[in-house]
N, C-alpha and C positions, 0 to 999 in steps of 0.2 A: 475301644477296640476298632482295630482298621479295618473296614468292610469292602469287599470287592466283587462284584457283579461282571460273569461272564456272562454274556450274550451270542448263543448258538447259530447260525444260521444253515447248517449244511452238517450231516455226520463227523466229515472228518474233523469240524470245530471243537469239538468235544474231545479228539486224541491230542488237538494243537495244545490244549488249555489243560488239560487234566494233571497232568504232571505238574506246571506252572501252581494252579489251584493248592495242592496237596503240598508242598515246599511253603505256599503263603501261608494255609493253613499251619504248619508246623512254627511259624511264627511268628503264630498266633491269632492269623487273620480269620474272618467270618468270610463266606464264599457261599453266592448263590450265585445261580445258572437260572438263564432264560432261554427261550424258544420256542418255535411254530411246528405245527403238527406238519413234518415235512415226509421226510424217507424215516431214519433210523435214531434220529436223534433223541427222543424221549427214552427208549431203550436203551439207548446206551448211557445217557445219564445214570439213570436208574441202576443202570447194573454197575457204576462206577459211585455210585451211593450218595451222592450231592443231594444235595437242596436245590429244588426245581420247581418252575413257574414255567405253566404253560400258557401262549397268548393266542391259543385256538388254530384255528386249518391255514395251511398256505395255496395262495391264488396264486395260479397259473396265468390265468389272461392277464390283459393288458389292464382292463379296469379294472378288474380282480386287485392288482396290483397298486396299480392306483389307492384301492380304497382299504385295502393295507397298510399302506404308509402311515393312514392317518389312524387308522384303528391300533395297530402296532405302537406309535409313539403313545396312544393313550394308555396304551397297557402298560409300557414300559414308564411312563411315567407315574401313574399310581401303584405300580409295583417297586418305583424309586423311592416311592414316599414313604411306604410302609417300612422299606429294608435299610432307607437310607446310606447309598455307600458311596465309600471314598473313594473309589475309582472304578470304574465302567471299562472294560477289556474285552475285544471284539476282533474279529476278522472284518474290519470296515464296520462297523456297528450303526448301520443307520439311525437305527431305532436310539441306541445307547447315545449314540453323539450328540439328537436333537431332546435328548430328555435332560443331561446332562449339566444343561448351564442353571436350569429352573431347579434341578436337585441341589447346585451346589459341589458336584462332583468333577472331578477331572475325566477323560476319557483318551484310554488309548488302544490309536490302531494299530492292529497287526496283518499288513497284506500285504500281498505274494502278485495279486494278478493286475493290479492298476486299469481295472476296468473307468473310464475317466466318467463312464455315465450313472455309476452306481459314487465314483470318490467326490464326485462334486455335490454331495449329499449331502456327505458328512464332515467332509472334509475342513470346515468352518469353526465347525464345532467340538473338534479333537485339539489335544495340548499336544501328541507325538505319534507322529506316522512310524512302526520300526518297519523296514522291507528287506528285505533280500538284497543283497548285494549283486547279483546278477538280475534282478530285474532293473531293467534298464530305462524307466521315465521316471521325471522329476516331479516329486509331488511336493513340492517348493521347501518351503526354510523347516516348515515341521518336523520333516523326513528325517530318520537316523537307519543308514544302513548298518547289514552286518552279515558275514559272513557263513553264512548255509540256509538250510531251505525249513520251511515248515514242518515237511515229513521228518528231520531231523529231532524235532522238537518231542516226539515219542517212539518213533524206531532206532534211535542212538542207541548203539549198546549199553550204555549204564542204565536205559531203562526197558528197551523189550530184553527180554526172554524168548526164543522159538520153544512151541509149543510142536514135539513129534506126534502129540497125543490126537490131532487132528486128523490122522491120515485113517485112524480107527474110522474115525467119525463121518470120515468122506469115503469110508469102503473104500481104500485104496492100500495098495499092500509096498512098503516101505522101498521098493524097487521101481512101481510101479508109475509111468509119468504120467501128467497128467496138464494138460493146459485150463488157464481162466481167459475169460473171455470177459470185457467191462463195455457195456454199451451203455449211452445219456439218451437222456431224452431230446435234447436241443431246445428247450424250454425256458430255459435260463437267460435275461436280456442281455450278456454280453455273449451270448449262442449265437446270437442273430446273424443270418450272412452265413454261418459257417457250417460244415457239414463232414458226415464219416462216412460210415460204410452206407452201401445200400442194402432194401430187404435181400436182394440176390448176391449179395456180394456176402453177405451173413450167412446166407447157407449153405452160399460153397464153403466160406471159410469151416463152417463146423463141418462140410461132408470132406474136405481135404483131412483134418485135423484129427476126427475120430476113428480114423482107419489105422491111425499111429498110438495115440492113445487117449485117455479119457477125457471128454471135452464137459468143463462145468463153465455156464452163463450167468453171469448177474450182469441186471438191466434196470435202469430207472421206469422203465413203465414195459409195454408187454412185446412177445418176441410172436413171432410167425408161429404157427399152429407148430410144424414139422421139427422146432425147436425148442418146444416146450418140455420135452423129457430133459434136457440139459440143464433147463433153469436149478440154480444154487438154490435153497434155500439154509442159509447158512445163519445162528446168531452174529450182528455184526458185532460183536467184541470178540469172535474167532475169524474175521475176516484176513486178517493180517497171518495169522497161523496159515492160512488156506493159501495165500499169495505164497509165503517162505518159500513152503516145499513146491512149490508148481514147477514144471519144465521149464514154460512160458507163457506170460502173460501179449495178447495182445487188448488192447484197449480205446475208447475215443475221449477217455477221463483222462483230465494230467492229473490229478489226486493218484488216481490206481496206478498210473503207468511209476510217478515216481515214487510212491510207494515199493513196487516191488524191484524194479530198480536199486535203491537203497539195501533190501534185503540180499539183493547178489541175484534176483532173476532176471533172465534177458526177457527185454520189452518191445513189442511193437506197436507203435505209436500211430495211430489212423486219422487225422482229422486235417482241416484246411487252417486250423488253429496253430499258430505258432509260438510251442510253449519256450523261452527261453532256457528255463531249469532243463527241461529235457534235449536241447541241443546241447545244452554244456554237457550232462552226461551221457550223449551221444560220444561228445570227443574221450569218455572213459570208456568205451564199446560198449556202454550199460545199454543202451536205446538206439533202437532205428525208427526215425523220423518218417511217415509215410502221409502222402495225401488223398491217397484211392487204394481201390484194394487191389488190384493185381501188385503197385508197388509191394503192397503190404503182401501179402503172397510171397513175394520174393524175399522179400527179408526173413517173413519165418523161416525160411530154408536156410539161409544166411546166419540165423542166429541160433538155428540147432548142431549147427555142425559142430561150435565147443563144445566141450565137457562142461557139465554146470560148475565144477570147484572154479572153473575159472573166471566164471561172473562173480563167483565170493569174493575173489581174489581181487578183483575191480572195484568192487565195491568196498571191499576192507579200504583199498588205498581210496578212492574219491572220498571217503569218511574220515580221511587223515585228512584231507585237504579243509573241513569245516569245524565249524566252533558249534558244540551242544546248543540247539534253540532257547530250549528250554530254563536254562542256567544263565544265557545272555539273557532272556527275559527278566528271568529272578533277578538278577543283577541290577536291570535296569528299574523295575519298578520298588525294589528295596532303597537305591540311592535317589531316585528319584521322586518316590510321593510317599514314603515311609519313615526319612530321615535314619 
C-alpha cells in the first residue's frame, strides 16, 4: 500500500492538503497528518477525520525555535518509522525533508512564499518543489511551476460549497453587511522587518467600520481591550463560510486576503509585505494593495462603492484564468511516485 504523510504547519495547510489527501485515499492510499500545537490545526484535522500525530507546542522565540528544529525532526522521524511512508508532502516541510532521506521516502514541496531562510532548510532534501507560477524566484532545477494559487487548491468550485447557513450562526440577517477584520501576530521569521496596522490605526479602523455595519476580528494573538467585543470566535472549518458572505474583508494575512478574494469579496490588503498573488489580483479589481492605514482607509471606501455581484463576477473570471490545485497535485504525484 502507498503511504503518504502530510505534514501541517499553519491551518490553512490542512485546506491546501485535504482534498489532495481524500483523492489519494480513494486510490487506495494510507494518509497521515502531522503537526504542532499552533492556532487551529489539530481541530481542523480532527474535524476533517484524518489520522493525526501530534509533535507537542510551537515556540515562538528565537531559541524556542531553534530547539524545535531538532525536537521536531526527532518526532517526525520516529513517527516515519512507525508509519513508514512513501512520500512526505508539505508546504516546505522542514521537518518532513530532513527525516525523509533516513526513512527512505521521497518528499514533496508545495510553496507559495519562497521565504529563502525557511527553503534553504529543506530544500536539499526534497525530490520537487511544485510553486505557483506567479511566484517569481528561482528555487533552482527542482522547481515545477504551474498555473494557480494554493487557495485554489480547496476554494475551486468543484470543491467548496457556500454555506448561507452561517449568517444564522453569525446573528446576521441575510441583507445585513458585515465586514471581517484578519490581524497576525508578526511572529513568524519571514515577518521579520515587516509591519501592518497599528494599535490606533485598529481602532479607528473598527470605529469607522461599525457605524456602517457589523465589524467581526480574528487575530493571531490578542486585540486592545476596546476591541475585544468584536473578536470572532468562529469554528475554523466555518471560517471560509464567514469570509463568502462578508461585504469586505480587510486583512494583514495573504492566506485570508486571497482567500476571500477568490470567493468574489473585495479585499484590503495592509502590510509592508508584498504579496505577489495579490497584486496579480489587484489587476482583476479583487484586492487593494495598502501599506499603512490611512491608505487603507481610502481603499475601503474605494472598494465599497461596487455592488458585491460584481466582485463575483471578477472573481468567476480570474478562476477561468487558473488550473484546479488540487487535481494538478493529484496528477503530479500519481505520475510521478505511484506509477
Amino acid at each position: 500500500m502507498f503511504k503518504v504523510l502530510f505534514d501541517i504547519g499553519h491551518p490553512g495547510h490542512v485546506h491546501l492538503f485535504k482534498h489532495l489527501a481524500r483523492l489519494l485515499m480513494v486510490d487506495g492510499a494510507q494518509v497521515l497528518f502531522t503537526s504542532r500545537v499552533k492556532e487551529h490545526e489539530m481541530a481542523l484535522i480532527a474535524h476533517e477525520g484524518f489520522d493525526h500525530v501530534s509533535f507537542g507546542p510551537h515556540y515562538r522565540s528565537l531559541t524556542g525555535k531553534l530547539w524545535g528544529l531538532l525536537r521536531y525532526d526527532l518526532a517526525m522521524l520516529r513517527t516515519g518509522l512507525r508509519f513508514r511512508p512513501d512520500l512526505i508532502v508539505g508546504h516546505g516541510t522542514i521537518y518532513g525533508a530532513h527525516a525523509s532521506p533516513l526513512l527512505r521516502a521521497k518528499c514533496l514541496a508545495i510553496e507559495d512564499t519562497g521565504n529563502m531562510e525557511q527553503v534553504r532548510l529543506w530544500r536539499p532534501f526534497v525530490d520537487a518543489i511544485l510553486t505557483p507560477k506567479v511566484l517569481n524566484k528561482d528555487l533552482g532545477p527542482k522547481q515545477v511551476r504551474y498555473d494557480s494559487y494554493h487557495e485554489l487548491a480547496y476554494l475551486h468550485p468543484e470543491f467548496y460549497m457556500p454555506d448561507p447557513g452561517i449568517l444564522d450562526w453569525l446573528k446576521v440577517a441575510p441583507d445585513e453587511p458585515y465586514a471581517i477584520l484578519r490581524f497576525v501576530s508578526w511572529n513568524a521569521t519571514h515577518d521579520v522587518g515587516l509591519k501592518g496596522l497599528s494599535v490606533d490605526e485598529k481602532v479607528e479602523l473598527v470605529r469607522r467600520l461599525s457605524g456602517r455595519m457589523k465589524v467581526f476580528i480574528t487575530s493571531e494573538r490578542g486585540v486592545p481591550s476596546e476591541l475585544e467585543p468584536y473578536v470572532m470566535k468562529i469554528p475554523p472549518e466555518r471560517f471560509h463560510h464567514a469570509l463568502r458572505f462578508a461585504r469586505i474583508v480587510i486583512t494583514e494575512g495573504t492566506t485570508t486576503g486571497a482567500e476571500a478574494a477568490v470567493l468574489g469579496v473585495p479585499v484590503v490588503f495592509v502590510s509592508t509585505y508584498r504579496a505577489a498573488h495579490l497584486h496579480e489580483m489587484e489587476g482583476f479589481g479583487l484586492v487593494a494593495n495598502t501599506t499603512n492605514g490611512p491608505d487603507a482607509f481610502s481603499a475601503i471606501e474605494r472598494m465599497l462603492l461596487l455592488d458585491p455581484h460584481e466582485y463575483r463576477e471578477r472573481a468567476a473570471k480570474f478562476i477561468a484564468t487558473k488550473v484546479n490545485a488540487t487535481r494538478f497535485y493529484h496528477r503530479f504525484i500519481r505520475e510521478r511516485y505511484m506509477g
